[in-house]
N, C-alpha and C positions, 0 to 999 in steps of 0.2 A: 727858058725852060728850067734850067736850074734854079729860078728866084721861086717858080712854080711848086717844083719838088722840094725846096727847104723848106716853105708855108707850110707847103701839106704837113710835111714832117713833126714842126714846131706846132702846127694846131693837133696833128696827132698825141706827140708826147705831153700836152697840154691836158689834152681830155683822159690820158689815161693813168696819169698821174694823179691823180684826185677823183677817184670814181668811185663813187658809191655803190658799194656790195652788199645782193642781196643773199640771203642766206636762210635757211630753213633752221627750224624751233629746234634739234637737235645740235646742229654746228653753232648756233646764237649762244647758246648752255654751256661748249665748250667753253666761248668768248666770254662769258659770265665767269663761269668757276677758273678763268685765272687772273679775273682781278685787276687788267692790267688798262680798262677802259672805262669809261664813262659810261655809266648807262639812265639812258631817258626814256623817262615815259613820259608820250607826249599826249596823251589822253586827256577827259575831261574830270575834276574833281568826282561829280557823280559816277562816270564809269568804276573809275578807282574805288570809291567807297562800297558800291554794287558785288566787284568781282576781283577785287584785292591787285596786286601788283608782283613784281619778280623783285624778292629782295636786293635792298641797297639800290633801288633806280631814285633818278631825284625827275620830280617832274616838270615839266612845262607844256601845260594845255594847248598843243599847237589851232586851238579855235581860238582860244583867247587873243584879246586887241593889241596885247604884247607880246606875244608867240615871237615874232621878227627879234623885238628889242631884247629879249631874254637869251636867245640863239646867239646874237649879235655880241653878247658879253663875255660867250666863252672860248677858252683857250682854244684858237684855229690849230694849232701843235699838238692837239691831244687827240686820241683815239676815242671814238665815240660808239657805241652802240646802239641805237634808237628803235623804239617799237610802240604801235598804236595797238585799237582794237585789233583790225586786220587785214595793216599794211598798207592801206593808199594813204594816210597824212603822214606817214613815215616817209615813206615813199618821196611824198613832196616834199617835206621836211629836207629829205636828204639833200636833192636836188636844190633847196634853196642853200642847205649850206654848203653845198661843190660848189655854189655859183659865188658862194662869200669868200671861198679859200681855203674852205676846213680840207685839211691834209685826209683826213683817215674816219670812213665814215661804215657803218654799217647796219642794214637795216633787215630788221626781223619779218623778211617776207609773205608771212601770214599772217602776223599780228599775235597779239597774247592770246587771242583764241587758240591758237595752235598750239601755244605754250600750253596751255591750262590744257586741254587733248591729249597733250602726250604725258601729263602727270607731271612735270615738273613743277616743283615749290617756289608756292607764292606767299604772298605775305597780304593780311587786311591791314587795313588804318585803324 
């Protein structure tokens, strides 16, 4: 019984240590204006060119045939911010990188649609 209750315990503090947070266009803004994360856009070229971006994000097309291998490259130790149109490849996004080990992950749960909604400053290419 006790071998039972440490597993739990150790699959417990497993998944909640590395969990991807999602968060709404105003708390995301905070995490933008302090600078202290990564921020992805994981959209496609044409979206981005269409309907611009949240300054300072660097992108990676999570459709693209390198989506994985680009993810794959970056620092698991850094804090990450991610956001799509609105929010389901982010979403997976995030989950694919809890499942790689990335420590600290956070996703803009509506998507830049929301962003651009609430008037906060975007940038064109």
């Amino acid at each position: 019984m006790k071998k039972i209750i440490s597993l739990i315990l150790i699959c417990f503090s497993l998944t909640t240590f590395s969990q991807v947070k999602n968060v709404d266009a105003t708390t995301f803004k905070k995490l933008v204006d302090e600078k202290k994360h990564v921020l992805i856009d994981l959209r496609t070229n044409e979206e981005i060119k269409s309907k611009g971006m949240i300054k300072g994000a660097i992108q990676i097309d999570f459709l693209g045939k390198d989506a994985n291998t680009e993810i794959d490259k970056l620092d698991k130790n850094k804090s990450y911010l991610i956001y799509c149109a609105g929010g389901g490849r982010s979403e997976e996004c995030g989950f694919y990188m809890q499942k790689q080990g990335f420590k600290d992950v956070v996703n803009l749960e509506k998507g830049f649609g929301d962003w651009k909604n609430k008037g906060f400053e975007i940038q064109t290419k």
